[in-house]
C-alpha positions as CSV (number, residue, x, y, z in Angstrom):
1,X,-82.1,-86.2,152.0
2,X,-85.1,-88.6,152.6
3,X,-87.9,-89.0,150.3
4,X,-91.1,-90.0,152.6
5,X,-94.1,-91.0,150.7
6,X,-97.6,-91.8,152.3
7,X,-100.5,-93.8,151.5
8,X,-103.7,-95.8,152.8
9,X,-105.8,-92.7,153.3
10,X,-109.2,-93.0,152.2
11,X,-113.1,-92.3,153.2
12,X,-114.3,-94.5,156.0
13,X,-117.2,-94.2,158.1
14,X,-116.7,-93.2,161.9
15,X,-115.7,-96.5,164.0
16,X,-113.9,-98.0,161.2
17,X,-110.2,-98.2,160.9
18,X,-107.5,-97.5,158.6
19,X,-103.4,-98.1,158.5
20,X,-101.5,-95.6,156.9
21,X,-97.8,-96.4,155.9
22,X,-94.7,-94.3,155.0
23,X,-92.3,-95.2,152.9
24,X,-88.8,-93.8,153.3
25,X,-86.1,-94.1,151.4
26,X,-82.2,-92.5,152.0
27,X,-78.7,-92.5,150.6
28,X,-77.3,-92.2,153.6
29,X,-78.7,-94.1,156.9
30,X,-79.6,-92.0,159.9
31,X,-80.9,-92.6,162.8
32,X,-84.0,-90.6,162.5
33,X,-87.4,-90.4,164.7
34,X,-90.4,-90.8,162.8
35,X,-93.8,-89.1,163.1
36,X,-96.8,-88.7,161.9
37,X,-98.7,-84.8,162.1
38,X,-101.9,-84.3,161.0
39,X,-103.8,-80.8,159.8
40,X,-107.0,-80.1,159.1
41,X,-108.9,-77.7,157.6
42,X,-108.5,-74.5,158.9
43,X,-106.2,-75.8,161.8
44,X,-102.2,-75.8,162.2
45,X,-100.5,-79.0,162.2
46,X,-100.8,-80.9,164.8
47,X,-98.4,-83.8,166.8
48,X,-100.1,-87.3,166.0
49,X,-97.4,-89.8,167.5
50,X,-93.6,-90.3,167.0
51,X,-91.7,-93.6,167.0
52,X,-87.3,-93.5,167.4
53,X,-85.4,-94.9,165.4
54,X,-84.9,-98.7,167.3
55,X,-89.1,-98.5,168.0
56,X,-87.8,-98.5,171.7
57,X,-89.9,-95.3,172.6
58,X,-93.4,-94.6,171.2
59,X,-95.5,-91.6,171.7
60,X,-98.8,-90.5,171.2
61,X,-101.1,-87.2,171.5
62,X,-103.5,-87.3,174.0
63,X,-106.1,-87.4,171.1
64,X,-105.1,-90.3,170.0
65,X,-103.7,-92.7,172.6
66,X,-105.5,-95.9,172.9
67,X,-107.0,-95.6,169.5
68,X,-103.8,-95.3,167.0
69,X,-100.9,-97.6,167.3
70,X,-97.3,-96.5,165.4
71,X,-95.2,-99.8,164.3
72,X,-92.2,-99.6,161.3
73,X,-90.5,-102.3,159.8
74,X,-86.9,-101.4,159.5
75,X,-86.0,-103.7,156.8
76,X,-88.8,-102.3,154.5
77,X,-88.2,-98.7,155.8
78,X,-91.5,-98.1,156.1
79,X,-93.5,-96.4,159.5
80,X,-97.3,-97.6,159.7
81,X,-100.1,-96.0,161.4
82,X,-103.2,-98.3,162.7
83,X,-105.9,-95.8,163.2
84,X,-109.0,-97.8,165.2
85,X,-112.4,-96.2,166.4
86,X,-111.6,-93.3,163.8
87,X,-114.1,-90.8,165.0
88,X,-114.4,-87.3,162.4
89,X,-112.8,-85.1,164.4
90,X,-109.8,-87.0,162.8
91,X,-110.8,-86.2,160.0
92,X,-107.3,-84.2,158.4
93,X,-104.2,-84.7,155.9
94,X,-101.6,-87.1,157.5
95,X,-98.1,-86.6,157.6
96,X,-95.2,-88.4,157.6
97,X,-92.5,-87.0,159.1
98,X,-88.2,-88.0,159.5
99,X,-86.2,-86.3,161.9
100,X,-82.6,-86.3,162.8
101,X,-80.6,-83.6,164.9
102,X,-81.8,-80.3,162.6
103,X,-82.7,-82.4,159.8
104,X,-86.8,-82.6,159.7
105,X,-88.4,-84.1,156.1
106,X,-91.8,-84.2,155.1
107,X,-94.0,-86.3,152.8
108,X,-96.6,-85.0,150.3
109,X,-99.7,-86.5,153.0
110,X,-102.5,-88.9,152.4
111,X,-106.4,-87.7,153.4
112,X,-108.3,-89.6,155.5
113,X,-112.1,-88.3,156.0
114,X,-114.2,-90.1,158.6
115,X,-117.9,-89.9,158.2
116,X,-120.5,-89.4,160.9
């Protein structure tokens, strides 16, 4: 089991930035990929960016790449997210995600709204 739990959401005007974290905690270590999904209103869940578990390999959605930069810090098990020139189409609930072989966890999310 992992318990994921995100925060830094919040209301910012469009341009601004934000950083989400994700703060995972396990009994037993793994060595999972971390992501971050997104969904907003009305939409499915969408792929935001995905770091493994060494940070060796980083990935991004189209949507996002050049604009949000994944990081972690493996000794405070915690995945960040540093969202720049947030526009309001980004405007969703943000994910955190842990996955390992079948094994896929989720956090709870953390809003971010961006204002035009």
């Amino acid at each position: 089991q992992v318990q994921l739990v995100e925060s830094g959401g919040g209301l910012v005007q469009a341009g601004a930035s934000l950083r989400l974290s994700c703060a995972a905690s396990t009994r037993t270590y793994r060595p999972y990929t971390m992501g971050w999904f997104r969904q907003a209103p009305g939409k499915e869940r969408e792929f935001v960016g995905c770091i493994n578990s060494r940070g060796s390999t980083i990935n991004y959605s189209d949507s996002v790449k050049g604009r949000f930069t994944i990081s972690k810090d493996n000794a405070r098990n915690t995945v960040y997210l540093q969202m720049n020139s947030l526009k309001p189409e980004d405007t969703a609930v943000y994910f955190c995600n842990a996955e390992w072989g079948r094994s896929a966890y989720w956090g709870r999310g953390t809003q971010v709204t961006v204002s035009s």
